[in-house]
N, CA, C and O atoms as a GROMACS GRO file, in nm:
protein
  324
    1UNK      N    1   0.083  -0.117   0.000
    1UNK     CA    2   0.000   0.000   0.000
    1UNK      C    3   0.088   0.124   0.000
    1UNK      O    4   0.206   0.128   0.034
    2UNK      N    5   0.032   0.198  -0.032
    2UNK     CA    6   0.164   0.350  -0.080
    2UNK      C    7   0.043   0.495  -0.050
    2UNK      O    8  -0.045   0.533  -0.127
    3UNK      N    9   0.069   0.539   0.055
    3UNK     CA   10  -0.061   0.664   0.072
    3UNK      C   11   0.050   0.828   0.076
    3UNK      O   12   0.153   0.851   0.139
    4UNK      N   13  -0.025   0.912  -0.019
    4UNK     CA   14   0.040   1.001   0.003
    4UNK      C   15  -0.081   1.122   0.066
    4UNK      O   16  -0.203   1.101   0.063
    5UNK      N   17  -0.027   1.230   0.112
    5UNK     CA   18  -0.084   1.382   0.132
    5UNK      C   19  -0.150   1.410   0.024
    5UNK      O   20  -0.102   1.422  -0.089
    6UNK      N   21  -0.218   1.416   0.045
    6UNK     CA   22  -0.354   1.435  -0.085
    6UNK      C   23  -0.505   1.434  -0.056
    6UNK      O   24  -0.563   1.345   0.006
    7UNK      N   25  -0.565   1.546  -0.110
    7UNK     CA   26  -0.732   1.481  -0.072
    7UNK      C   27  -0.806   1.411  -0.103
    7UNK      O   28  -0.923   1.449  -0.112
    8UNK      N   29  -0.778   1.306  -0.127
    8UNK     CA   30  -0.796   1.195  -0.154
    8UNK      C   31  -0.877   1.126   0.000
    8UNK      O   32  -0.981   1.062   0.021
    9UNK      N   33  -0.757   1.182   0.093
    9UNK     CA   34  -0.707   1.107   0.187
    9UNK      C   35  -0.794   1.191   0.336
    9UNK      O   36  -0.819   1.144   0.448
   10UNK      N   37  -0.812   1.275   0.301
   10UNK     CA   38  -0.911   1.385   0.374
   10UNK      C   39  -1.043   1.334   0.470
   10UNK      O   40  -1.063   1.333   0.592
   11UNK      N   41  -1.136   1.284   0.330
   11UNK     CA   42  -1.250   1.190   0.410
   11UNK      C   43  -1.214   1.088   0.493
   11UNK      O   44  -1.289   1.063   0.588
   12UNK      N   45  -1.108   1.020   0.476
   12UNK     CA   46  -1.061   0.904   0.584
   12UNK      C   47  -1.014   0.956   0.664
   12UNK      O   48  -1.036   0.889   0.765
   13UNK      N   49  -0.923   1.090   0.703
   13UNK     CA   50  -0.912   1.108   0.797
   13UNK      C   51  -1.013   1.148   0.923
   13UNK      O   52  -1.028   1.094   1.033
   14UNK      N   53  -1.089   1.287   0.849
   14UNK     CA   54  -1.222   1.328   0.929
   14UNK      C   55  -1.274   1.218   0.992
   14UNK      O   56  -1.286   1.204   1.114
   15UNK      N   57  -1.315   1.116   0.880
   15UNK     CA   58  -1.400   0.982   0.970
   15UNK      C   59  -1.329   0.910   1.066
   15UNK      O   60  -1.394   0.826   1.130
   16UNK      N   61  -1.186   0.926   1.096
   16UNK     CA   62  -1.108   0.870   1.190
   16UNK      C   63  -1.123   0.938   1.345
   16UNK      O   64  -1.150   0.879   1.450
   17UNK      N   65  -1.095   1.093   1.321
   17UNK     CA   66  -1.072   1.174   1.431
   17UNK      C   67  -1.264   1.167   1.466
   17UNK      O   68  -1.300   1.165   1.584
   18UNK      N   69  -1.323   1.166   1.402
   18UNK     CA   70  -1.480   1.133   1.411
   18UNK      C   71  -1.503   1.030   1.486
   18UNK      O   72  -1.550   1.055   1.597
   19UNK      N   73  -1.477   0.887   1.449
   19UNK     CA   74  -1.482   0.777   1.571
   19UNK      C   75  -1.386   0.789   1.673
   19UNK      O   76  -1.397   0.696   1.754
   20UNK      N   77  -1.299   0.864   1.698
   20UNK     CA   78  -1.196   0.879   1.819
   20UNK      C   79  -1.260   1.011   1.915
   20UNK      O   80  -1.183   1.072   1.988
   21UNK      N   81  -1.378   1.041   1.910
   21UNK     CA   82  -1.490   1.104   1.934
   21UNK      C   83  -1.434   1.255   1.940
   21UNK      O   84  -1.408   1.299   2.051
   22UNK      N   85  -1.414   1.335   1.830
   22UNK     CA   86  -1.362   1.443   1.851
   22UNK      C   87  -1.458   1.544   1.764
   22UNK      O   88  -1.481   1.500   1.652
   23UNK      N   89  -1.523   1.681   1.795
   23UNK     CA   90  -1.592   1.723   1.751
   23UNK      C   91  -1.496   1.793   1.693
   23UNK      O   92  -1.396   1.828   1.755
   24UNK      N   93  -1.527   1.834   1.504
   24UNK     CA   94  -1.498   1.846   1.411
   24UNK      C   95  -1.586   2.019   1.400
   24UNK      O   96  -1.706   2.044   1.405
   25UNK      N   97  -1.445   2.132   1.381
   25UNK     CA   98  -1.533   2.259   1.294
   25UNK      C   99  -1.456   2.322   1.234
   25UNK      O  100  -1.354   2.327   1.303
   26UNK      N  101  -1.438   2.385   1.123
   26UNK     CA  102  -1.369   2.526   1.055
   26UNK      C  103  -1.364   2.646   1.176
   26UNK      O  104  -1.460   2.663   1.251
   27UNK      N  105  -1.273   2.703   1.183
   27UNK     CA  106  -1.212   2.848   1.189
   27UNK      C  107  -1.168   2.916   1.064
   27UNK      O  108  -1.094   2.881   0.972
   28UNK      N  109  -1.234   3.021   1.085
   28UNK     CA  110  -1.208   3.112   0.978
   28UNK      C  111  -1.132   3.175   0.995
   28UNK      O  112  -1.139   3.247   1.094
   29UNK      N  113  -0.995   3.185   0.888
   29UNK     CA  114  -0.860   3.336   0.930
   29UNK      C  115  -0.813   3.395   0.818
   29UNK      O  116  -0.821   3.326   0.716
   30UNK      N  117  -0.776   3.480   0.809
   30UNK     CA  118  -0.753   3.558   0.713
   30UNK      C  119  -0.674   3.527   0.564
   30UNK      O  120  -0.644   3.593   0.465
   31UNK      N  121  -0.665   3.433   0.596
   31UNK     CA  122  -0.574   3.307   0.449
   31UNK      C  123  -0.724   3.241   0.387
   31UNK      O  124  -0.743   3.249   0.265
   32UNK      N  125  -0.840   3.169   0.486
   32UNK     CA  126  -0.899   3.079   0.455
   32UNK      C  127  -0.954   3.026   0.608
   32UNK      O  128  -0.997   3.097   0.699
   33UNK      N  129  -0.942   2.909   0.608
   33UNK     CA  130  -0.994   2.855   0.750
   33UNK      C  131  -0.904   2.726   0.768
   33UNK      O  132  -0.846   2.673   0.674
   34UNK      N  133  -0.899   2.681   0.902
   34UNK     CA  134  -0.817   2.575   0.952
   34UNK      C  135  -0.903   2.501   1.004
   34UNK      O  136  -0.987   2.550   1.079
   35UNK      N  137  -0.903   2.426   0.988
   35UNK     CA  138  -0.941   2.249   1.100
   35UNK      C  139  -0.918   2.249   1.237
   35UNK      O  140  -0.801   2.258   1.277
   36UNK      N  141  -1.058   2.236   1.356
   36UNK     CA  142  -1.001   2.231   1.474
   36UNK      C  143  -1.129   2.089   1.518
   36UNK      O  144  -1.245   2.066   1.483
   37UNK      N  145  -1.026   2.019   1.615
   37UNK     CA  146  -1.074   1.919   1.672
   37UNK      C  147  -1.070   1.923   1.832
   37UNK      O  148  -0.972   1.936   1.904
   38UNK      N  149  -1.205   1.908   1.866
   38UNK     CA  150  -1.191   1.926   2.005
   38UNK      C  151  -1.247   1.846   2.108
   38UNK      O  152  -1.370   1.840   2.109
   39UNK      N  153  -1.184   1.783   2.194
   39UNK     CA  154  -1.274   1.673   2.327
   39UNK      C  155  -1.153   1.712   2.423
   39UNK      O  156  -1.037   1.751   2.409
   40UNK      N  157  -1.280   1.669   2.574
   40UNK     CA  158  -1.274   1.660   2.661
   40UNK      C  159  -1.116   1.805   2.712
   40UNK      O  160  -1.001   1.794   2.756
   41UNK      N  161  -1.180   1.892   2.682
   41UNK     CA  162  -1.090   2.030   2.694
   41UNK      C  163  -0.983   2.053   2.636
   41UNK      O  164  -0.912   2.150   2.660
   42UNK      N  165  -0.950   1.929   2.517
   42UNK     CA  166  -0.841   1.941   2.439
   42UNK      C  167  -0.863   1.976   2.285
   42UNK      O  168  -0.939   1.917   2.209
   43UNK      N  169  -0.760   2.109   2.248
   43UNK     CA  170  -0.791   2.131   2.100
   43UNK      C  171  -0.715   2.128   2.020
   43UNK      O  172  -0.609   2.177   2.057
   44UNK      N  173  -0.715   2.082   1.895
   44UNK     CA  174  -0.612   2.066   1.796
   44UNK      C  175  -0.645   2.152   1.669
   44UNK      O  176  -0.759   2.152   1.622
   45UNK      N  177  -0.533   2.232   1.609
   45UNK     CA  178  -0.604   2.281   1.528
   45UNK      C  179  -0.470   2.247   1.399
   45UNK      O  180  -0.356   2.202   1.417
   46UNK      N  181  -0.525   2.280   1.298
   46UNK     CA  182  -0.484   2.244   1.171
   46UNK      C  183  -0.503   2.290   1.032
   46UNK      O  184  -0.621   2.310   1.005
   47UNK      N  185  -0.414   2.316   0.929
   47UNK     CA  186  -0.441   2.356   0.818
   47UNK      C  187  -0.515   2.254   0.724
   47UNK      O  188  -0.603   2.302   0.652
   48UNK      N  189  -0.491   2.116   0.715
   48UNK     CA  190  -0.575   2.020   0.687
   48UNK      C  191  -0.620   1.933   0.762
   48UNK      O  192  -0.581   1.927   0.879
   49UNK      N  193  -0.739   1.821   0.696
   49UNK     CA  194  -0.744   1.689   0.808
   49UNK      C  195  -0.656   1.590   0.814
   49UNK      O  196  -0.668   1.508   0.905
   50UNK      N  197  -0.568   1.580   0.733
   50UNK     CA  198  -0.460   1.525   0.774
   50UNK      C  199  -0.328   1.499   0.865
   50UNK      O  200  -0.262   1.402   0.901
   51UNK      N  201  -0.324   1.683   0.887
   51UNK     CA  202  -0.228   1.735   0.974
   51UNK      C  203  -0.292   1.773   1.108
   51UNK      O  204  -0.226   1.810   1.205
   52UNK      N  205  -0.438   1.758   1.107
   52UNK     CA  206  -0.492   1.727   1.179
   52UNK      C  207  -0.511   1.606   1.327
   52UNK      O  208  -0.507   1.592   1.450
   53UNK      N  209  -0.537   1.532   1.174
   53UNK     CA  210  -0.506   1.359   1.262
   53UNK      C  211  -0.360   1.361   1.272
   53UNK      O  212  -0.334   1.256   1.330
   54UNK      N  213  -0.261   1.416   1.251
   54UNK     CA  214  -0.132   1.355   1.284
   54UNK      C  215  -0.080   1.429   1.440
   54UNK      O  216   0.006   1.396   1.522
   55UNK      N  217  -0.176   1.541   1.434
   55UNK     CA  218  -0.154   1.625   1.584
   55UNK      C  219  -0.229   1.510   1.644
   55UNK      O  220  -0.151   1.439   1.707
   56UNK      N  221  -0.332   1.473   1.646
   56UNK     CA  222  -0.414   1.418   1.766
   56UNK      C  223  -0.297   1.316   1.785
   56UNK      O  224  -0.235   1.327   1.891
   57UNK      N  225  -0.265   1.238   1.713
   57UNK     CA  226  -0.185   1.109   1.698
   57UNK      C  227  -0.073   1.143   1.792
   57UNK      O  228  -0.039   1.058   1.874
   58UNK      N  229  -0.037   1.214   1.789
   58UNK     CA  230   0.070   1.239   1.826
   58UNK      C  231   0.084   1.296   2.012
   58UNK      O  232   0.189   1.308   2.076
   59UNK      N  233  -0.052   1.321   2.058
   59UNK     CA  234  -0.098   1.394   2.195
   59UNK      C  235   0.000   1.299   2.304
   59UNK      O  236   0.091   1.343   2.375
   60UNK      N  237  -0.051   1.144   2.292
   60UNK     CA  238  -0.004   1.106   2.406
   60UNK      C  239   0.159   1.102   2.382
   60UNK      O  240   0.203   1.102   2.497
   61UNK      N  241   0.240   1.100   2.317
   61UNK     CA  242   0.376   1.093   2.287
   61UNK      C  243   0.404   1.250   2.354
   61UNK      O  244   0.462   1.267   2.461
   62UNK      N  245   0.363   1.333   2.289
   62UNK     CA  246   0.409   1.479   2.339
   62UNK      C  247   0.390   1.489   2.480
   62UNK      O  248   0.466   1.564   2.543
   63UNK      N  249   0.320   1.439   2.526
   63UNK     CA  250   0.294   1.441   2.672
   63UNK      C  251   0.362   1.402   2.801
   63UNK      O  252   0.366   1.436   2.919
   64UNK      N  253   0.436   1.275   2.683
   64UNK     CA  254   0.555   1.172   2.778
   64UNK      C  255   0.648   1.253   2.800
   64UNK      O  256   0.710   1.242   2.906
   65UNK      N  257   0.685   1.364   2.697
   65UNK     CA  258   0.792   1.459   2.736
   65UNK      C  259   0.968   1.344   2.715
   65UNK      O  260   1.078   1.341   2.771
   66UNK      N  261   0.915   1.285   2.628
   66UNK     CA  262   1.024   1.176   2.553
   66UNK      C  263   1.075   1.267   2.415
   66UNK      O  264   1.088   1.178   2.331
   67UNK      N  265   1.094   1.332   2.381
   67UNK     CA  266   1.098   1.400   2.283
   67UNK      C  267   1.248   1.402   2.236
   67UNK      O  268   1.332   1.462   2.303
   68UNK      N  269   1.280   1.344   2.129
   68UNK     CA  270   1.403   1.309   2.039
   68UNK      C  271   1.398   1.410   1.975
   68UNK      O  272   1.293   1.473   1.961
   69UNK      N  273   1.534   1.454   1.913
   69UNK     CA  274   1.527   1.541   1.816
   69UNK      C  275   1.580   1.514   1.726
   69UNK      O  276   1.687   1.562   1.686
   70UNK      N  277   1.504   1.417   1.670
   70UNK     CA  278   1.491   1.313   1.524
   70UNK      C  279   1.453   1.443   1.393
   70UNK      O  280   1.527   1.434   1.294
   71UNK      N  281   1.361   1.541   1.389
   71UNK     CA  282   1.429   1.623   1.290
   71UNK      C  283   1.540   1.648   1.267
   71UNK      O  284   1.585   1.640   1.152
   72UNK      N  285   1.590   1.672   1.340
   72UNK     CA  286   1.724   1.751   1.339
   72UNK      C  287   1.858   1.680   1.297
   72UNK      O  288   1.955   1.731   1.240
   73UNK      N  289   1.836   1.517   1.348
   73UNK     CA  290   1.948   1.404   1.327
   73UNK      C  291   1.933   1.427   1.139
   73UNK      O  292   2.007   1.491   1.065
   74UNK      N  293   1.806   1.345   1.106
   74UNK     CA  294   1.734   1.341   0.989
   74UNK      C  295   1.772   1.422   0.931
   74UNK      O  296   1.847   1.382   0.842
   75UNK      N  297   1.757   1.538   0.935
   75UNK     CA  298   1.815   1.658   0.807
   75UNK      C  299   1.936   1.660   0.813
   75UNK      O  300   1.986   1.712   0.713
   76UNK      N  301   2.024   1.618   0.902
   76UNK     CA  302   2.201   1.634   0.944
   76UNK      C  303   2.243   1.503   0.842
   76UNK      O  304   2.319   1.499   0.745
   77UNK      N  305   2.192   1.439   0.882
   77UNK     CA  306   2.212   1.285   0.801
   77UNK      C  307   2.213   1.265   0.663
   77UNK      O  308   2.278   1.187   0.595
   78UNK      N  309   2.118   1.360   0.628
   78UNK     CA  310   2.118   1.331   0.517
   78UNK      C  311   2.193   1.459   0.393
   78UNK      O  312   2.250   1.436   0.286
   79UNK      N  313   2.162   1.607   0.470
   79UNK     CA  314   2.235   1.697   0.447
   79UNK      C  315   2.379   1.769   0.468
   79UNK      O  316   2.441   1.851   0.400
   80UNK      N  317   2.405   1.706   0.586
   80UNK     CA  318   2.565   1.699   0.698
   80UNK      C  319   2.545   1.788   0.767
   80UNK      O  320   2.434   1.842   0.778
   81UNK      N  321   2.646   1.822   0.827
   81UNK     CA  322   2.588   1.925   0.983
   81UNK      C  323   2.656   2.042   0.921
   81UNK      O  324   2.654   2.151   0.978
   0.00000   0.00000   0.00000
């Protein structure tokens, strides 16, 4: 299987952060509007639903306060320091 960033990919996400019970609305800003997802006093907001679901995804990890700085190796690695 091979999935890229695309809206394609949009409706599957919404319907994801949707069964992970998160209420789904637009904000409007001066570019356009962003994606915000919100439960139980937590909000995520986003330029798509993709980058969307990858914030939620990502909540309990950020939280552990485990935080690598795997960007940074990653671009060194492959660009040099």
């Amino acid at each position: 299987m091979k999935l890229t960033d695309s809206m394609n990919t949009y409706n599957p996400a919404l319907s994801t952060i949707g069964k992970l019970g998160y209420a789904i609305q637009l904000l409007e800003n001066a570019e356009g509007f962003d994606w915000e997802a919100s439960k139980d006093g937590e909000i995520f907001i986003a330029s798509d639903p993709l980058r969307l679901l990858g914030l939620i995804s990502l909540k309990d990890e950020y939280h552990a306060g485990s935080m690598e700085r795997l960007y940074d190796k990653i671009l060194a690695s492959h660009f040099g320091e």
